[in-house]
C-alpha positions as a Markdown table, in Angstrom:
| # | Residue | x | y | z |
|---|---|---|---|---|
| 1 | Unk | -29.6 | 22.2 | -9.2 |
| 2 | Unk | -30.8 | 22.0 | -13.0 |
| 3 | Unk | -30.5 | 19.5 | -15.1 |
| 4 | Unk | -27.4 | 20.4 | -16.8 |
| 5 | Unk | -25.3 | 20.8 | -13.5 |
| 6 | Unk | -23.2 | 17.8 | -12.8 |
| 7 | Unk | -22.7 | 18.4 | -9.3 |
| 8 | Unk | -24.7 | 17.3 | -5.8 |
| 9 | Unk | -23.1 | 18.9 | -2.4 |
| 10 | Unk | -24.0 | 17.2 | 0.3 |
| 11 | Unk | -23.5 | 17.8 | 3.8 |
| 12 | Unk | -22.5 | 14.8 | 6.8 |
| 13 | Unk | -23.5 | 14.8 | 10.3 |
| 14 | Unk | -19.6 | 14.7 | 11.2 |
| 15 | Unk | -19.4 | 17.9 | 9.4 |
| 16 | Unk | -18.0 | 16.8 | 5.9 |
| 17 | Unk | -19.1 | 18.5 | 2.8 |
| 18 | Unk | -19.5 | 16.3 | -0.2 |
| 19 | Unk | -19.2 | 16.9 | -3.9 |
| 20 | Unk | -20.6 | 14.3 | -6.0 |
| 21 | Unk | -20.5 | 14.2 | -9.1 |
| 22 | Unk | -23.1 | 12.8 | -11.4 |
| 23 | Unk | -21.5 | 11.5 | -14.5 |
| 24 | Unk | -19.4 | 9.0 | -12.5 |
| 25 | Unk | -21.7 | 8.0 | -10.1 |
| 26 | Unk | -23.4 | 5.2 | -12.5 |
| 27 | Unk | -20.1 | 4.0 | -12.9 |
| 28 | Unk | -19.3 | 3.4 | -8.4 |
| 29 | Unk | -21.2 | 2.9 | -5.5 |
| 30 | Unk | -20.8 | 4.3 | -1.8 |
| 31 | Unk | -18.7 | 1.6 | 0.6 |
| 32 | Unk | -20.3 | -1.2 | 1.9 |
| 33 | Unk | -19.1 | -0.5 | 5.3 |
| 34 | Unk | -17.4 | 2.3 | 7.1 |
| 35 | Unk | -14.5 | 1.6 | 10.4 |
| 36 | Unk | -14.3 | 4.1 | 12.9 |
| 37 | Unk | -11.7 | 3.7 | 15.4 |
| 38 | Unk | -8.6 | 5.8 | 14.4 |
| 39 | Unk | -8.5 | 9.3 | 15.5 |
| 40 | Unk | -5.6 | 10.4 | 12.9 |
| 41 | Unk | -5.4 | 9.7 | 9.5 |
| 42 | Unk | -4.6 | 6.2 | 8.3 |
| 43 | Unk | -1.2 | 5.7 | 7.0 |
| 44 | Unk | -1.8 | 2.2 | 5.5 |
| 45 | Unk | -3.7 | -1.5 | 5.7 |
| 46 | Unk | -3.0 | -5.1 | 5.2 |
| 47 | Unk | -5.5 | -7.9 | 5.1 |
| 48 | Unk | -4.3 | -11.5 | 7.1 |
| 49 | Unk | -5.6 | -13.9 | 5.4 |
| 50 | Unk | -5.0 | -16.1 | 8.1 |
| 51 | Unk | -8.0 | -14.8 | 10.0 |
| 52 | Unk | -9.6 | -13.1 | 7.7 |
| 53 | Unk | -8.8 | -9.9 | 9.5 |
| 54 | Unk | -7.6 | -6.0 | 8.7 |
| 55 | Unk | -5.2 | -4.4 | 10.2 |
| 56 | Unk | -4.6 | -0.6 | 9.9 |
| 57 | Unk | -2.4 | 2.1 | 11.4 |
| 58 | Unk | -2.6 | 5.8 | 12.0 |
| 59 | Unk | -0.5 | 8.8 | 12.2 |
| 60 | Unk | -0.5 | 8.3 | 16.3 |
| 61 | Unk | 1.3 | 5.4 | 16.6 |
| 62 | Unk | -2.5 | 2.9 | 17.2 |
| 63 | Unk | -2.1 | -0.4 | 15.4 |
| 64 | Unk | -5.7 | -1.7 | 14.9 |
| 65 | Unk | -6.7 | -4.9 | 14.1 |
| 66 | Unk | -10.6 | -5.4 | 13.0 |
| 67 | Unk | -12.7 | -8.5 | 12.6 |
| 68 | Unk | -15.5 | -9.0 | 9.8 |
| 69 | Unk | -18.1 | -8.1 | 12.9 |
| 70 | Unk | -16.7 | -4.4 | 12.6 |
| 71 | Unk | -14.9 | -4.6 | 16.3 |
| 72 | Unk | -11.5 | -3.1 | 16.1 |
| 73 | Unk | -8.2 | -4.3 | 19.0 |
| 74 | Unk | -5.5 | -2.8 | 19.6 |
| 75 | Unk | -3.0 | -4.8 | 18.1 |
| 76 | Unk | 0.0 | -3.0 | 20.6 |
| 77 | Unk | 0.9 | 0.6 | 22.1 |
| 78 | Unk | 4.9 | -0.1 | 21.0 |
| 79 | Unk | 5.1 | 3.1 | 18.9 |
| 80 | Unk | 4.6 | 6.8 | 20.5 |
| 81 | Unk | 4.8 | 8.5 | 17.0 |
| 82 | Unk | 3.5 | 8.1 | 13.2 |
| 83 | Unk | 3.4 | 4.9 | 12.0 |
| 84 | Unk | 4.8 | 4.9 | 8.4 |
| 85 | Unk | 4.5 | 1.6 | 7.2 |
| 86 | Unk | 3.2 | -1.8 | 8.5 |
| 87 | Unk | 4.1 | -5.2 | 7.0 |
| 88 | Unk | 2.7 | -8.9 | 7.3 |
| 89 | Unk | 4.8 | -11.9 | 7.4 |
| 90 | Unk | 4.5 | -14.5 | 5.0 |
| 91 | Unk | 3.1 | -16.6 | 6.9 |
| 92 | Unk | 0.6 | -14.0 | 8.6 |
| 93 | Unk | 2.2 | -14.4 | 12.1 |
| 94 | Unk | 4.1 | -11.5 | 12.7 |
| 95 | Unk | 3.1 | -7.6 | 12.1 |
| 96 | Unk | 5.8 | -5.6 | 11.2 |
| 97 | Unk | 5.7 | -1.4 | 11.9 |
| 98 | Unk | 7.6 | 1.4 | 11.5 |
| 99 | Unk | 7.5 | 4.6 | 13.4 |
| 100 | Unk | 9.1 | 8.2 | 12.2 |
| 101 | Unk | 11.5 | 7.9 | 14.9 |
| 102 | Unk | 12.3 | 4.7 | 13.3 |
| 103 | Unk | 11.5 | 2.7 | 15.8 |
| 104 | Unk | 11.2 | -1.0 | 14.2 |
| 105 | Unk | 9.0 | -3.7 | 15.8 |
| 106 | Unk | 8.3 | -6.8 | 15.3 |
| 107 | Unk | 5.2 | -8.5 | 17.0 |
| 108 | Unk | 3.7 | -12.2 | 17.0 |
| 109 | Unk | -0.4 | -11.8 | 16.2 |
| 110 | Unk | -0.9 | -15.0 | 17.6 |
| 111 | Unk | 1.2 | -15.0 | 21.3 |
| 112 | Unk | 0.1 | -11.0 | 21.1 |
| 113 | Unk | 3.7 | -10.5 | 22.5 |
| 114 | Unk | 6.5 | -8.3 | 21.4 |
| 115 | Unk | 9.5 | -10.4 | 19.2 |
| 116 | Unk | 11.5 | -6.9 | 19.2 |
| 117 | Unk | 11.7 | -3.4 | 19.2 |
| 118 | Unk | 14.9 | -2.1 | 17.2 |
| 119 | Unk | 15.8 | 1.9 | 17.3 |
| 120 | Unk | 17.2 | 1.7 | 13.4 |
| 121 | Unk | 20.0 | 4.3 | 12.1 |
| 122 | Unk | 18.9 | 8.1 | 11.5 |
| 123 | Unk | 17.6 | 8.9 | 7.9 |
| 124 | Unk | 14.7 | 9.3 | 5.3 |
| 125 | Unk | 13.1 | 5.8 | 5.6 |
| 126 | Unk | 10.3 | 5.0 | 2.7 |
| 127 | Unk | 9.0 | 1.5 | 3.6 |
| 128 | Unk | 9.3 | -1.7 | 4.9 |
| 129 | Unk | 8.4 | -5.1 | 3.1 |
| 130 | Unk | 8.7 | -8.5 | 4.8 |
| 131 | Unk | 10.6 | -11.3 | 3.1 |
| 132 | Unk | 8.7 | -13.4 | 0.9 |
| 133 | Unk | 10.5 | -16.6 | 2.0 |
| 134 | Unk | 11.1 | -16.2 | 5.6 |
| 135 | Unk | 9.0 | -14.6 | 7.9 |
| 136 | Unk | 11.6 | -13.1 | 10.3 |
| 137 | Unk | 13.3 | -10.7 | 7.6 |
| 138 | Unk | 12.3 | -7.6 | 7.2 |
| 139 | Unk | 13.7 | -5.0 | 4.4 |
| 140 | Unk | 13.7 | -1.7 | 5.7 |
| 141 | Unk | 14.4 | 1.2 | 2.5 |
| 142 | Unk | 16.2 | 4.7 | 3.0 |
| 143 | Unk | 16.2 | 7.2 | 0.3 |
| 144 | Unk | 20.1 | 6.1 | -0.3 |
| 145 | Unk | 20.4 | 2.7 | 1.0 |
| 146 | Unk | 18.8 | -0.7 | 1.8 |
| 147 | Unk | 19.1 | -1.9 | 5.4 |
| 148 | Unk | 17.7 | -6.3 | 5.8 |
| 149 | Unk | 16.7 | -7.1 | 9.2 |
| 150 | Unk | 16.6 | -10.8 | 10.9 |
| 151 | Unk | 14.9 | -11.0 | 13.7 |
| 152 | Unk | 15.4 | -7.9 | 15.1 |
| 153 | Unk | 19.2 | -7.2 | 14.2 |
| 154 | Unk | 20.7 | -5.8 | 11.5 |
| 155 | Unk | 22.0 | -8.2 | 9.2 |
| 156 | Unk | 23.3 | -6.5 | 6.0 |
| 157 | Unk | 23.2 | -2.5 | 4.5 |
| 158 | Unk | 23.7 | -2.3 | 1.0 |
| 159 | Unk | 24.2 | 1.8 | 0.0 |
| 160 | Unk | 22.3 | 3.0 | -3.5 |
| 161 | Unk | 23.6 | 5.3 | -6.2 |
| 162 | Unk | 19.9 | 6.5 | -6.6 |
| 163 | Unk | 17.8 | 8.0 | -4.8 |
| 164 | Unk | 15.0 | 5.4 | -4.2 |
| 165 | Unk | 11.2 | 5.9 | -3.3 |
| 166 | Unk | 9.8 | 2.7 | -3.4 |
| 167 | Unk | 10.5 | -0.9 | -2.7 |
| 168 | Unk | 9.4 | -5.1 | -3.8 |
| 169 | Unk | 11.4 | -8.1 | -3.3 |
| 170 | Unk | 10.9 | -11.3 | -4.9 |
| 171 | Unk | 12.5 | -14.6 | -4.0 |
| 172 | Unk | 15.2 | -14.2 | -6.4 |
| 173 | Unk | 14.9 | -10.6 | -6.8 |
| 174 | Unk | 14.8 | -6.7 | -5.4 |
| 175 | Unk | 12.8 | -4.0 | -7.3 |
| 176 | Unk | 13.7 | -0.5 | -6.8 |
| 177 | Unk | 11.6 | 2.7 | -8.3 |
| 178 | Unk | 13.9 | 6.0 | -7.9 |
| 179 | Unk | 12.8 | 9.0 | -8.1 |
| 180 | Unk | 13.4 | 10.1 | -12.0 |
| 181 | Unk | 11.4 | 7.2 | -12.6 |
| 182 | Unk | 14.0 | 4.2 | -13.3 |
| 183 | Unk | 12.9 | 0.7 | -12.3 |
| 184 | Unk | 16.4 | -0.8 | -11.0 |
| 185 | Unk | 16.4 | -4.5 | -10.7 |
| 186 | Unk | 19.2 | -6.4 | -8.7 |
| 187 | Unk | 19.2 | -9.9 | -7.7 |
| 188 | Unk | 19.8 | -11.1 | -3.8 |
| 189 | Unk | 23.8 | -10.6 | -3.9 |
| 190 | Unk | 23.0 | -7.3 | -4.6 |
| 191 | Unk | 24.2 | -7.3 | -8.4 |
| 192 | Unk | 22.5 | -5.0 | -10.9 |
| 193 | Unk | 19.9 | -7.1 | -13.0 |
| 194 | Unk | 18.3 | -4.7 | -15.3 |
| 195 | Unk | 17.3 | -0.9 | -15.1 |
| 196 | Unk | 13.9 | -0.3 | -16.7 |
| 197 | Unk | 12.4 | 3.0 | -18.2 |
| 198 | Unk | 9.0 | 2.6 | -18.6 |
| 199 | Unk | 7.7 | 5.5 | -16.1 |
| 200 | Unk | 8.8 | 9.9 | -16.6 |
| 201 | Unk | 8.1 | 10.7 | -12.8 |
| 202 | Unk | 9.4 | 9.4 | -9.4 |
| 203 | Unk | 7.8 | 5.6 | -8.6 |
| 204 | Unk | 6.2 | 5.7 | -5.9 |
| 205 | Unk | 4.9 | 2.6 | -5.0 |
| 206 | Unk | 6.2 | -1.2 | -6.4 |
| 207 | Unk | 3.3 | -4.4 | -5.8 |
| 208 | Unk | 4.4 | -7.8 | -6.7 |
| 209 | Unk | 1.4 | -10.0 | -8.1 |
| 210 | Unk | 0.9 | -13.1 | -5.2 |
| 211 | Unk | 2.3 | -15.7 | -7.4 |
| 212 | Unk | 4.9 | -13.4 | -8.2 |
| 213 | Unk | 4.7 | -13.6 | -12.3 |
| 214 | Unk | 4.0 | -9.5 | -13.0 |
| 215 | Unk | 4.8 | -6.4 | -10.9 |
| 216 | Unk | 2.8 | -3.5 | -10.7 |
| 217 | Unk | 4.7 | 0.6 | -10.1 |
| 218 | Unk | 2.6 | 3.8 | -10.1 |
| 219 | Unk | 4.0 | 7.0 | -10.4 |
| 220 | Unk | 3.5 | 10.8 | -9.2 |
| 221 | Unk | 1.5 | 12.0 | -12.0 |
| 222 | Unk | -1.0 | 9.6 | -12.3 |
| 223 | Unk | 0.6 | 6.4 | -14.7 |
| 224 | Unk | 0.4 | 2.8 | -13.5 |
| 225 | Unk | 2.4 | 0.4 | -15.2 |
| 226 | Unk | 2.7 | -3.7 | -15.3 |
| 227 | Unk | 5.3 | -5.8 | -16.4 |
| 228 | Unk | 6.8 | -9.6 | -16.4 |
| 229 | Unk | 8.7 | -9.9 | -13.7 |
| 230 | Unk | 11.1 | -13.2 | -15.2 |
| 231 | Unk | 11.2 | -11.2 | -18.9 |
| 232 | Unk | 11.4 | -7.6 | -17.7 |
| 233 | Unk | 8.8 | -6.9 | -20.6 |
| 234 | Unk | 5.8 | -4.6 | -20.1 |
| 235 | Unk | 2.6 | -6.0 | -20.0 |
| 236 | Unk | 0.7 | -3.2 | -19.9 |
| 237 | Unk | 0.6 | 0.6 | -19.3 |
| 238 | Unk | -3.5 | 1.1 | -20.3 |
| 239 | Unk | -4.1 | 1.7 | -16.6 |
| 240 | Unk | -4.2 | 5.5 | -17.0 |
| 241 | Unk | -7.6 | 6.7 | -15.4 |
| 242 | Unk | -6.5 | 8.4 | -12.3 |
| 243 | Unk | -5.5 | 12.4 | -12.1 |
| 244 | Unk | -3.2 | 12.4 | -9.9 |
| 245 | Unk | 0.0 | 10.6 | -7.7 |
| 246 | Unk | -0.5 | 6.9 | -7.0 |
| 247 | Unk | 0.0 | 5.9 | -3.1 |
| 248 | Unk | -1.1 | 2.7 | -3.3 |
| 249 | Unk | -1.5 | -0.7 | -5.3 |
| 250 | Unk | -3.1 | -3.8 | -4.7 |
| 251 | Unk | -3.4 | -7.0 | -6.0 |
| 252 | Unk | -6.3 | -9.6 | -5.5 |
| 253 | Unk | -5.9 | -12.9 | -4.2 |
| 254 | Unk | -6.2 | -14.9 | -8.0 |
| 255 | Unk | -4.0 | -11.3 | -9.5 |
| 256 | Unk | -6.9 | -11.2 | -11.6 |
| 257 | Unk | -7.0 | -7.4 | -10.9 |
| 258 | Unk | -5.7 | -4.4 | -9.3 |
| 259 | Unk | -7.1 | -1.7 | -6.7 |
| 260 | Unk | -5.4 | 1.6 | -6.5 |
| 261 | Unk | -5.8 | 4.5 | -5.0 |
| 262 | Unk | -4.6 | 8.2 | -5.4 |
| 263 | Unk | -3.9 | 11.8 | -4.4 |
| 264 | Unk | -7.3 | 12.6 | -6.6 |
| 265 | Unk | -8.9 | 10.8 | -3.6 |
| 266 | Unk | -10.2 | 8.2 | -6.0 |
| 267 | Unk | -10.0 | 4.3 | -6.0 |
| 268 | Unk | -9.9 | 2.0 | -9.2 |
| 269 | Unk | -10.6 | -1.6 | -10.0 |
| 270 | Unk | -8.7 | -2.1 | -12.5 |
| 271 | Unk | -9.0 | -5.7 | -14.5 |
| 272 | Unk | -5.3 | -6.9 | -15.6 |
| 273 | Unk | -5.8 | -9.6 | -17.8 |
| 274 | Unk | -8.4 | -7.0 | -20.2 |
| 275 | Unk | -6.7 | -3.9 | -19.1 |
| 276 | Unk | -9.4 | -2.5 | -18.5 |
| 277 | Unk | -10.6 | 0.0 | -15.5 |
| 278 | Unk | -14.0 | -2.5 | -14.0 |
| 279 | Unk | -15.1 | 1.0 | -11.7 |
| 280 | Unk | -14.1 | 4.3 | -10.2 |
| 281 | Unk | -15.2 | 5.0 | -6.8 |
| 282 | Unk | -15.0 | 8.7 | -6.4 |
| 283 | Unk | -13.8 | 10.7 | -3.3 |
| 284 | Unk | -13.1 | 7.5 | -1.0 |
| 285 | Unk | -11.6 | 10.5 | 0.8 |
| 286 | Unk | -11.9 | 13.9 | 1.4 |
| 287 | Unk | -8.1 | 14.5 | 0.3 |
| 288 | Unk | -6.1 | 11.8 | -0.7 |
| 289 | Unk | -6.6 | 7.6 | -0.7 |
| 290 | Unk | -3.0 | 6.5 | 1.0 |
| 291 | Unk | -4.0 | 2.8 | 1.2 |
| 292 | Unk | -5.6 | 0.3 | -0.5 |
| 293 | Unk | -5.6 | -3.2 | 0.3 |
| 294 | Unk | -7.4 | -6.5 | -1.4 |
| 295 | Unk | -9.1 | -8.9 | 0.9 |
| 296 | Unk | -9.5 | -12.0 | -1.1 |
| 297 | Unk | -10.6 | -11.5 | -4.4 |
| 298 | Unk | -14.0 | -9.4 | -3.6 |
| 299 | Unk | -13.5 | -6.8 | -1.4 |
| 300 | Unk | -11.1 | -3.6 | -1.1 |
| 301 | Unk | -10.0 | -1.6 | 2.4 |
| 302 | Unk | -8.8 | 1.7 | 1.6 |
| 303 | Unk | -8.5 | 4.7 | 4.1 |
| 304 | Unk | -6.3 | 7.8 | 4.6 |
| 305 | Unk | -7.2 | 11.6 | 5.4 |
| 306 | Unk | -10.8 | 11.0 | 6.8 |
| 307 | Unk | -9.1 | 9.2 | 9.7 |
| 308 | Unk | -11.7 | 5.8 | 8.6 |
| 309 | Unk | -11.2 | 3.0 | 6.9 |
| 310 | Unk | -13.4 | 1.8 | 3.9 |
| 311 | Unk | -15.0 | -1.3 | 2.7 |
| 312 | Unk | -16.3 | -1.5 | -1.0 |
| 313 | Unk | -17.6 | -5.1 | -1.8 |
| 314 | Unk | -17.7 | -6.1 | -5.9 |
């Protein structure tokens, strides 16, 4: 290599080629810890701050749950196909998972006993999001429609004139990102609120701050965006660092900043109240970062292609 190459390629002992490259490098580090237990790539990860504990899921239907000693359980063996999305409770009791057969389970961390297993109606599900008030709804999103569960039974379907890729609900109100990039807002009775234009590509993911005040959308190109969530004003749209679709958003404990990660495998600390990016940490994976989640207010999880799951301590 000379000196005005900006490139190192390195080679793992698990085979992986990396390319790192120098100009960003004073700006990251490497993670502080790596989690090996899923043999498929990780489809997304929660933190319970409960116990202080992670849990992740796969492509294979495993549900892991890891302690701050490294060791991973098996949270269940309910689900026999890709997990799409997992969900916490608010009150960190129950885990709630989605398979592509969408299969629907519901599961008490603390009894480590099934609540139920529902086999939900056929079509293009996107995500699931636990209630925000009580911890035995669940809100299940299709590409056309809206479906709430209680406990394990379908309590309400509400059908959508848009096509919708991603999903938040407040206490008073539900967020919807379509796929031309409208933000449709409608309160609980399922009446239209407000429709928002502040993104030129389909949404793909919708984070609600923890106190609920500001909520965060990223797009497929590469735009993040923040506004109020009582005003419906944008509070920012300086988060523009990434190169590619956003997957996923996070928020830390004090919503003093934002993680995200992104089909240009990177993952950004992002600092809300400056609006300013803190770091990049480069090629978190070796093709795309599908999950990023804040455990308190100093560390990130974030996993996806590699098949591990990632620790970065600030």
């Amino acid at each position: 290599m000379t000196s005005s190459e900006k490139y190192i390629i390195s080679l793992s002992l698990n085979g992986k080629l990396n390319f790192w490259n120098l100009d960003s490098l004073s700006d990251n580090k490497l993670p502080d810890l790596v989690l090996n237990g899923h043999q498929h790539y990780v489809s997304k990860a929660v933190y319970n701050k409960a116990n202080s504990t992670v849990i992740s899921s796969d492509c294979s239907g495993k549900l892991l749950q890891w302690d701050s000693s490294k060791n991973a359980t098996v949270v269940h063996n309910l689900h026999s196909s890709k997990i799409i999305y997992i969900s916490l409770s608010c009150d960190n009791q129950i885990i709630y998972s989605l398979d592509s057969d969408l299969n629907l389970v519901g599961f008490d961390l603390n009894t480590r006993t099934k609540i139920f297993s529902t086999k939900l109606n056929s079509g293009e599900a996107q995500v699931i999001q636990s209630s925000r008030t009580n911890p035995q709804i669940v809100y299940v999103l299709y590409s056309n429609s809206l479906t709430v569960v209680n406990n394990g039974k379908v309590e309400a379907q509400h059908s959508l004139s848009f096509t919708a890729k991603s999903f938040a609900a407040s206490e008073n109100e539900l967020f919807f990102g379509d796929r031309d990039g409208v933000l449709h807002v409608y309160d609980h009775s399922f009446t239209l609120v407000k429709k928002i234009n502040h993104h030129q590509s389909e949404i793909t993911v919708l984070r609600l701050s923890n106190d609920g005040k500001f909520l965060a959308s990223g797009d497929n190109t590469k735009f993040i965006r923040v506004i109020h969530t009582q005003t419906k004003e944008l509070y920012s749209d300086d988060f523009v660092h990434h190169k590619a679709k956003i997957y996923d958003i996070s928020w830390s404990e004090d919503d003093k900043f934002l993680v995200s990660g992104s089909l240009d495998r990177n993952v950004i600390l992002w600092d809300v109240p400056s609006n300013k990016k803190l770091k990049i940490y480069p090629d978190m994976d070796y093709e795309v970062v599908l999950t990023v989640a804040f455990a308190g207010n100093n560390s990130v999880y974030c996993g996806g292609h590699s098949c591990s799951l990632y620790r970065i301590n600030f």
